[in-house]
DOPATOR-381709 format. One record per residue (C-alpha): residue in one letter; x, y, z; residue number from 1. Coordinates in Angstrom, 2 decimals, always signed. Layout:
BEGIN
+--------+---------+---------+---------+-----+
! residu !    east !   north !      up ! num !
+--------+---------+---------+---------+-----+
!      A !       X !       Y !       Z ! NUM !
...
+--------+---------+---------+---------+-----+
//
This chain:
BEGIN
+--------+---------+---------+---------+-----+
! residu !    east !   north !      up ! num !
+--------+---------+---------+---------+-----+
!      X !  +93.26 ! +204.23 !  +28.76 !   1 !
!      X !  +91.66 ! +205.22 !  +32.07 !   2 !
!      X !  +93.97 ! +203.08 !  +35.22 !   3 !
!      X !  +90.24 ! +201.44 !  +36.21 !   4 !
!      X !  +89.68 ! +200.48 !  +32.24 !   5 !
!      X !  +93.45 ! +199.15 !  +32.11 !   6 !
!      X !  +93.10 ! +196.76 !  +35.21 !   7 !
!      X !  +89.89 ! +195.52 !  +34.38 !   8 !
!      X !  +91.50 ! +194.53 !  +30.95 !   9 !
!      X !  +94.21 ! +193.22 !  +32.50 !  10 !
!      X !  +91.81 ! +190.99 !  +34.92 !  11 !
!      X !  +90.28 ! +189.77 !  +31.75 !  12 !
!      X !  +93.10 ! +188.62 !  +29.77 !  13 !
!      X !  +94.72 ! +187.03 !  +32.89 !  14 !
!      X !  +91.56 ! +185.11 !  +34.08 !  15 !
!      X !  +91.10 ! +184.23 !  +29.82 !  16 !
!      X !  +95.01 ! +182.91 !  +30.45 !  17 !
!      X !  +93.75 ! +180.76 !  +33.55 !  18 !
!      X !  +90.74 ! +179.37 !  +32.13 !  19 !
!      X !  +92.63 ! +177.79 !  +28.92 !  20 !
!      X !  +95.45 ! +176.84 !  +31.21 !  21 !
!      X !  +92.88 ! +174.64 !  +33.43 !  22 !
!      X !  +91.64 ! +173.50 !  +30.12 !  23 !
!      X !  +95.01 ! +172.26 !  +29.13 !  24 !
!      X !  +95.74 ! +170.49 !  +32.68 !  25 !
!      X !  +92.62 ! +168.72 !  +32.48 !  26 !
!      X !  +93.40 ! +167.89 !  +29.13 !  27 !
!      X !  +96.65 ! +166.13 !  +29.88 !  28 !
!      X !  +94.85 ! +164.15 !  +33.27 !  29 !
!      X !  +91.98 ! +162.92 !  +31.45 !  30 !
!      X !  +94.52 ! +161.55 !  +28.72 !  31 !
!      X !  +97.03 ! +160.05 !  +30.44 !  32 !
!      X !  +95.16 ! +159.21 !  +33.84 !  33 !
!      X !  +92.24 ! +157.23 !  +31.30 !  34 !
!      X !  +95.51 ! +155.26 !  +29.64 !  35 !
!      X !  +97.30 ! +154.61 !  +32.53 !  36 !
!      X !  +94.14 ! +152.74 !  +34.47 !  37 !
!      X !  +93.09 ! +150.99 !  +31.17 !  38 !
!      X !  +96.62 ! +149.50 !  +31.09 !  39 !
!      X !  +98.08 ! +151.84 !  +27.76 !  40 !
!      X ! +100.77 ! +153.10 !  +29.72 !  41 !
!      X ! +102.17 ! +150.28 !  +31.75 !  42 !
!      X ! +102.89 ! +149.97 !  +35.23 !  43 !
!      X ! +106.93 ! +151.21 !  +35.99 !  44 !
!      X ! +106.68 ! +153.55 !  +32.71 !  45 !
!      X ! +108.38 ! +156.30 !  +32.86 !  46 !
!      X ! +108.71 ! +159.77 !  +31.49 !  47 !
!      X ! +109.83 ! +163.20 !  +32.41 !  48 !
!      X ! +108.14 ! +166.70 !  +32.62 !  49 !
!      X ! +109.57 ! +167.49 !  +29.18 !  50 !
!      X ! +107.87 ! +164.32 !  +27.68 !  51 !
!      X ! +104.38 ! +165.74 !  +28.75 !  52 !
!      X ! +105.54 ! +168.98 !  +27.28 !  53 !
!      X ! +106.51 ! +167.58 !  +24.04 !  54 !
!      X ! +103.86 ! +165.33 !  +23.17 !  55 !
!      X ! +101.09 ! +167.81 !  +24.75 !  56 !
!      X ! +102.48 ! +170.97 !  +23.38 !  57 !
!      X ! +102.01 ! +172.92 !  +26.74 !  58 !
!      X ! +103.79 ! +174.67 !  +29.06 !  59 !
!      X ! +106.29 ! +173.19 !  +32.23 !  60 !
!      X ! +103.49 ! +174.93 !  +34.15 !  61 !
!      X ! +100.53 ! +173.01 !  +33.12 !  62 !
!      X ! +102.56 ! +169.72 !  +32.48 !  63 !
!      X ! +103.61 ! +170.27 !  +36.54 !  64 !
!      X ! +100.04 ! +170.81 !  +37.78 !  65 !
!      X !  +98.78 ! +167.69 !  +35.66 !  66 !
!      X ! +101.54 ! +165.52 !  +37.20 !  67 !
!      X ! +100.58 ! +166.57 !  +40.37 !  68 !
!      X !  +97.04 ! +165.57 !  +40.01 !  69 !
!      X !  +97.65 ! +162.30 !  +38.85 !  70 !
!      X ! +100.58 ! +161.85 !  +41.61 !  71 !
!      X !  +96.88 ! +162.90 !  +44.27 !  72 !
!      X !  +95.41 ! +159.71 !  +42.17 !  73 !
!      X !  +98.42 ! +157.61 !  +42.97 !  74 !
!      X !  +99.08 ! +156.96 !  +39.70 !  75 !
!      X ! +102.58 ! +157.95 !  +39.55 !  76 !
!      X ! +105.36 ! +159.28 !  +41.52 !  77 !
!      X ! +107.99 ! +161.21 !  +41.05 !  78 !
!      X ! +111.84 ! +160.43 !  +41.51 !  79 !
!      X ! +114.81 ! +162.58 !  +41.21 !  80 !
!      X ! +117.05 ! +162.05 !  +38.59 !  81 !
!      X ! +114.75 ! +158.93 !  +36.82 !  82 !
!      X ! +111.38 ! +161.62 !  +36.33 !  83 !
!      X ! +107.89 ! +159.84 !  +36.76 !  84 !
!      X ! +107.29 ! +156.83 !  +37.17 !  85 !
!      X ! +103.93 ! +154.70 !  +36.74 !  86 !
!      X ! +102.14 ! +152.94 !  +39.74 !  87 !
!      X ! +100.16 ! +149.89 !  +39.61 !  88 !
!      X !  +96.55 ! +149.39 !  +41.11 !  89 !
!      X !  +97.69 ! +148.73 !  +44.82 !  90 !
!      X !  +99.02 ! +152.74 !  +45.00 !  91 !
!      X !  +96.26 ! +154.07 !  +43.04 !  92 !
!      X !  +93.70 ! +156.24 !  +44.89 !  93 !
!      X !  +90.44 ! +153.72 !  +44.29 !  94 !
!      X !  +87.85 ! +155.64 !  +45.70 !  95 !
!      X !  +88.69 ! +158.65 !  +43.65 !  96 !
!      X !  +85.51 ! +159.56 !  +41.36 !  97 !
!      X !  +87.86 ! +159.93 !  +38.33 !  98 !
!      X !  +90.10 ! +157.02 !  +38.90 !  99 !
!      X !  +86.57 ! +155.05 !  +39.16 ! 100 !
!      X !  +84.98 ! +156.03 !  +36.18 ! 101 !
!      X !  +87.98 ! +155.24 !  +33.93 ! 102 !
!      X !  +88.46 ! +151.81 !  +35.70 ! 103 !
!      X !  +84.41 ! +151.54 !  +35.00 ! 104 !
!      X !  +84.85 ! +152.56 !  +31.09 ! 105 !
!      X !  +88.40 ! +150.19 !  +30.59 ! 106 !
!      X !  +88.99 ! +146.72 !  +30.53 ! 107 !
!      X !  +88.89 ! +146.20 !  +34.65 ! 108 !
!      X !  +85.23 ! +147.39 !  +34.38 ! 109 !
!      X !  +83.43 ! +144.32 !  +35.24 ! 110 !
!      X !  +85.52 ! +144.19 !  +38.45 ! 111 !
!      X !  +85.03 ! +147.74 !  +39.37 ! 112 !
!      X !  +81.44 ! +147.22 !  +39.18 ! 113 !
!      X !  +81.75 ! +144.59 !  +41.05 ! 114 !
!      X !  +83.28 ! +145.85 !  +43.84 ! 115 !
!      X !  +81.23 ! +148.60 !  +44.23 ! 116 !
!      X !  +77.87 ! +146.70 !  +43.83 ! 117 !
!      X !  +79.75 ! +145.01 !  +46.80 ! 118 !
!      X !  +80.48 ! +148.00 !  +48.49 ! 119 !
!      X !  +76.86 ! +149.54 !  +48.17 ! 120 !
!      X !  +75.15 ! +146.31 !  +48.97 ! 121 !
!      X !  +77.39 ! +146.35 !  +52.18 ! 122 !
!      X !  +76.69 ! +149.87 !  +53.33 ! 123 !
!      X !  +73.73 ! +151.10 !  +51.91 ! 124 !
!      X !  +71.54 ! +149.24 !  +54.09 ! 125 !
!      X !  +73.11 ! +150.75 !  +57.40 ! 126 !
!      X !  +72.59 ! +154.78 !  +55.79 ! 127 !
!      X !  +69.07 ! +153.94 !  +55.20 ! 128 !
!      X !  +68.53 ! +152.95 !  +59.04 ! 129 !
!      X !  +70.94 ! +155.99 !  +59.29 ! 130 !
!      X !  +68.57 ! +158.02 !  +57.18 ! 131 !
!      X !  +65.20 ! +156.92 !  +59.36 ! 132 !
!      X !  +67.05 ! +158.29 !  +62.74 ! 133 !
!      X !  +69.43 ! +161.68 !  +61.32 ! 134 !
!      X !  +67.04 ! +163.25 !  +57.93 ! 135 !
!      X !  +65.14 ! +165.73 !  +58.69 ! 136 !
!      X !  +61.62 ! +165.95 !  +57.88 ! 137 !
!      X !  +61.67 ! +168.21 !  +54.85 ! 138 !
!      X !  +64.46 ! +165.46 !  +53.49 ! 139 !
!      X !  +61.98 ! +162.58 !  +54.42 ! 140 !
!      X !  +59.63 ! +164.44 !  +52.38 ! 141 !
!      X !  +61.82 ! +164.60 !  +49.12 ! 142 !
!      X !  +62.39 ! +160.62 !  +49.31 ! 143 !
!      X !  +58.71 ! +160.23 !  +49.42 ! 144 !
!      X !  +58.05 ! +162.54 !  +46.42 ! 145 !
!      X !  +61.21 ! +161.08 !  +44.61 ! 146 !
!      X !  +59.75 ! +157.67 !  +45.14 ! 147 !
!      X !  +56.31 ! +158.98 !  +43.90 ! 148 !
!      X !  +58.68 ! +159.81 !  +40.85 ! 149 !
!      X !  +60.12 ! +156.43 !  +40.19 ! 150 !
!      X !  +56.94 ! +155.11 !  +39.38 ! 151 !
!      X !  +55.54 ! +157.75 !  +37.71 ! 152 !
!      X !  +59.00 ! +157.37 !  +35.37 ! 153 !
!      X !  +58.53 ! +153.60 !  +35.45 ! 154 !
!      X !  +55.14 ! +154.05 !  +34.22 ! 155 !
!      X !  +55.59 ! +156.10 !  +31.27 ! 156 !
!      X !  +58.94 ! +154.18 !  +30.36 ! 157 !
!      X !  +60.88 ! +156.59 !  +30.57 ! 158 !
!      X !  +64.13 ! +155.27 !  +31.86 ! 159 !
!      X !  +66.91 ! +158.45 !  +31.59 ! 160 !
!      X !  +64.39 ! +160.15 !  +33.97 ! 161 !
!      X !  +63.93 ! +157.08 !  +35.95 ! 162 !
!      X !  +67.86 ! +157.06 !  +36.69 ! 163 !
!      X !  +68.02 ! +160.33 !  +37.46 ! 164 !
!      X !  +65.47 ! +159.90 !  +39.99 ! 165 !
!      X !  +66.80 ! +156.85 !  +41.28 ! 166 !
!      X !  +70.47 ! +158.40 !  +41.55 ! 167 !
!      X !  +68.64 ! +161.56 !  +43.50 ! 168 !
!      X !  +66.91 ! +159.11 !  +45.72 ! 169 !
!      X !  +69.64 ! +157.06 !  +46.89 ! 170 !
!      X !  +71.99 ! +159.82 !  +47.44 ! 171 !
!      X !  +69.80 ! +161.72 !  +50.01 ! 172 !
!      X !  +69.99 ! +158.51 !  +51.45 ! 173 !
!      X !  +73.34 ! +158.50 !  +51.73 ! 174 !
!      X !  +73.76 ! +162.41 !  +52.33 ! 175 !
!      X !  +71.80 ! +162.03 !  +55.43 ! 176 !
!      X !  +72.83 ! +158.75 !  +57.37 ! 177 !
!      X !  +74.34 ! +160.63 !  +60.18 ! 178 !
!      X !  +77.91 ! +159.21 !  +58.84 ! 179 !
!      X !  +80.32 ! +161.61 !  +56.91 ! 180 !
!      X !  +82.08 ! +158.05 !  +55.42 ! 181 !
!      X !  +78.80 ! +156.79 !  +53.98 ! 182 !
!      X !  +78.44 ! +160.54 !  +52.33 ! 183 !
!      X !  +81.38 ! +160.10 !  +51.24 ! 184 !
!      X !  +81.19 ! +156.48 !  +49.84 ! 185 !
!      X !  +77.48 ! +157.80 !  +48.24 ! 186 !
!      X !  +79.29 ! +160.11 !  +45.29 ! 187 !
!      X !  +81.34 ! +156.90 !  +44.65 ! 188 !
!      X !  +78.21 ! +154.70 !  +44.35 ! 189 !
!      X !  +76.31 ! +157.03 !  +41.77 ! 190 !
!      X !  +78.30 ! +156.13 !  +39.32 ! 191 !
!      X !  +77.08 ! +152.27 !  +39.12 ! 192 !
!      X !  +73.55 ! +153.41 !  +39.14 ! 193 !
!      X !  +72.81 ! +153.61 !  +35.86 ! 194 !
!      X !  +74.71 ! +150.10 !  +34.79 ! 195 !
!      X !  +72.70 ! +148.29 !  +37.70 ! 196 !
!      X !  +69.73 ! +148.80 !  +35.84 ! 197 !
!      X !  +70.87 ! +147.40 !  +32.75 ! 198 !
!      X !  +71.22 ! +143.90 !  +31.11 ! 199 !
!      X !  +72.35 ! +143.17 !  +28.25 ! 200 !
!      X !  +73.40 ! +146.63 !  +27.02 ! 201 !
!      X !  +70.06 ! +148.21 !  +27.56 ! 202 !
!      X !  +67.89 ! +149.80 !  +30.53 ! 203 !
!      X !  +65.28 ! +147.80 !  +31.99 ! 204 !
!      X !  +62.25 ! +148.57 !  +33.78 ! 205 !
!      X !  +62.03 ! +148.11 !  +36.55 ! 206 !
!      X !  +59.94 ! +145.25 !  +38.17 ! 207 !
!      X !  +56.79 ! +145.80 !  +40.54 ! 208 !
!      X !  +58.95 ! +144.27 !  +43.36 ! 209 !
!      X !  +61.73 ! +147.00 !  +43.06 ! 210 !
!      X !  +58.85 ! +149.87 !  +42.93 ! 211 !
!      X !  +57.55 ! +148.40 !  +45.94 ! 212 !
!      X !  +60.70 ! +148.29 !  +48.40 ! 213 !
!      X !  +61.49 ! +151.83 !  +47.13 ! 214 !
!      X !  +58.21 ! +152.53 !  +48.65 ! 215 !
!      X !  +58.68 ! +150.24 !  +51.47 ! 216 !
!      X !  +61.97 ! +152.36 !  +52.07 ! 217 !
!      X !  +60.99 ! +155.62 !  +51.60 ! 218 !
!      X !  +58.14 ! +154.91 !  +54.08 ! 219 !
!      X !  +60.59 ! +153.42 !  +56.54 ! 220 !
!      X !  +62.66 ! +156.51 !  +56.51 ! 221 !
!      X !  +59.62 ! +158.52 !  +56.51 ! 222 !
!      X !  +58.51 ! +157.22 !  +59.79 ! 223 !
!      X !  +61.82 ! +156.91 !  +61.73 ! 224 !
!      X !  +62.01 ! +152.89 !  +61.62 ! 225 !
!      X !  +65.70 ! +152.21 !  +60.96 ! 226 !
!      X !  +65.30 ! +148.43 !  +61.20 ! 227 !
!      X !  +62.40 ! +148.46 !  +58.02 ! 228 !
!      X !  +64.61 ! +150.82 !  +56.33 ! 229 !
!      X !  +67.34 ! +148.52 !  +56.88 ! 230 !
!      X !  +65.48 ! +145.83 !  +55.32 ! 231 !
!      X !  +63.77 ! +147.26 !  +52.64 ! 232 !
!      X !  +67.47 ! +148.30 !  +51.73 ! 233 !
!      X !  +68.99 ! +145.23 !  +52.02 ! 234 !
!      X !  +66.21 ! +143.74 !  +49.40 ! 235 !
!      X !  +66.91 ! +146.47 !  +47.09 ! 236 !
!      X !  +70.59 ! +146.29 !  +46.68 ! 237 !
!      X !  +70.56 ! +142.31 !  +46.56 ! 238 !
!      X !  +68.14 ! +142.80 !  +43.86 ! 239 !
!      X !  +71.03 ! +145.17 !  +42.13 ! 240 !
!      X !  +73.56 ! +142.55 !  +42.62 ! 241 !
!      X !  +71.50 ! +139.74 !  +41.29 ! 242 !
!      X !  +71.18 ! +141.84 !  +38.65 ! 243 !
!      X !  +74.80 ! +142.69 !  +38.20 ! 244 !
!      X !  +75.50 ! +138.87 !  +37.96 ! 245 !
!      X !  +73.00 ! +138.52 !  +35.18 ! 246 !
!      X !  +74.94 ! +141.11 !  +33.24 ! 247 !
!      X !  +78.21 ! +139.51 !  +33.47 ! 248 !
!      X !  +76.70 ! +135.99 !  +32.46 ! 249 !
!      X !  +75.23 ! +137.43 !  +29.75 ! 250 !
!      X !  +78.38 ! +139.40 !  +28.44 ! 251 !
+--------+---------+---------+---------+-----+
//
């Protein structure tokens, strides 16, 4: 076999070896990282590197890199001569998009919407002033189209499109406030957008009012006034918490 031929092959198989490898490691996060935050694997459990091995049937490489990631989360820590040991919700990372969505999918869900619906209705209002003064036009632009697109989606009832949009439209918000924090804090909120439009299991459309202070906003931003923005913001994410309190009444 030609030397060109031979490394190529090589490059192949090695990069096939990587590949399953990140496979594995993500395999072993997602499983223990979703049963540690939903409370399977209690707080001040512990287990060793040889454990993961064992009962994942990998190797000490992968079961290392995996109990690395979850030490990033705060989820554990390692000690010498006890192994790992499980942390509680004070260490964890909380504004970590996968520590977040299994908190949102386990039995502490209701509170982690809660606090962010909290968190957006506290901050969202001050990128969308952000957004008037720092987006640039072609942005401003995309927010009016995108809330063209709301109602067009409201209209024709379909609601998997009309998340989409509304996730799209709130995160350009976000992405251009002028404040790396809020762009920051505006990957974390995406994930509740979906459950604050629903009650009672199921998506709702959306009411005239809502379709109207999208406009409102978008127009705001459009034009550079931070303080309409500001207020057409704060309607729209009291309107989300009102509706997050229905929810949990309901439940």
């Amino acid at each position: 076999m030609a030397t060109a031929d031979h490394d190529n092959l090589k490059q192949t198989i090695n990069e096939g070896i990587g590949s399953s490898s990140h496979v594995l490691r993500n395999t072993v996060v997602a499983n223990l990282g979703r049963r540690i935050v939903h409370g399977e694997i209690g707080t001040g459990s512990r287990f060793t590197l040889d454990d993961i091995q064992d009962h994942f049937d990998v190797s000490r490489t992968v079961a290392r890199d995996a109990m690395r990631i979850l030490e990033s989360m705060g989820l554990m820590y390692a000690k010498r001569r006890v192994g790992l040991i499980v942390t509680g919700l004070e260490h964890w990372r909380v504004h970590d998009p996968q520590v977040i969505t299994w908190r949102l999918s386990g039995p502490d869900g209701d509170t982690q919407f809660r606090e962010l619906t909290e968190l957006r209705r506290a901050i969202e209002p001050m990128a969308a002033a952000g957004a008037a003064i720092h987006a640039p036009r072609e942005v401003k632009n995309d927010i009016i189209a995108l809330a063209g697109q709301l109602r067009d989606t409201a209209a024709s009832n379909d609601m998997e499109a009309f998340v989409r949009t509304d996730t799209e439209f709130h995160e350009l918000i976000y992405r251009y406030s002028g404040n790396s924090l809020f762009r920051m804090s505006g990957h974390v909120i995406q994930q509740i957008m979906r459950r604050s439009l629903t009650v009672n299991g199921e998506l709702v459309s959306p009411s005239e009012a809502v379709l109207d202070q999208h406009d409102a906003l978008a127009l705001a931003i459009s034009s550079g006034s931070a303080e309409r923005a500001r207020e057409a913001s704060e309607w729209i994410t009291s309107e989300a918490n009102r509706t997050a309190h229905t929810e949990r009444e309901a439940a």
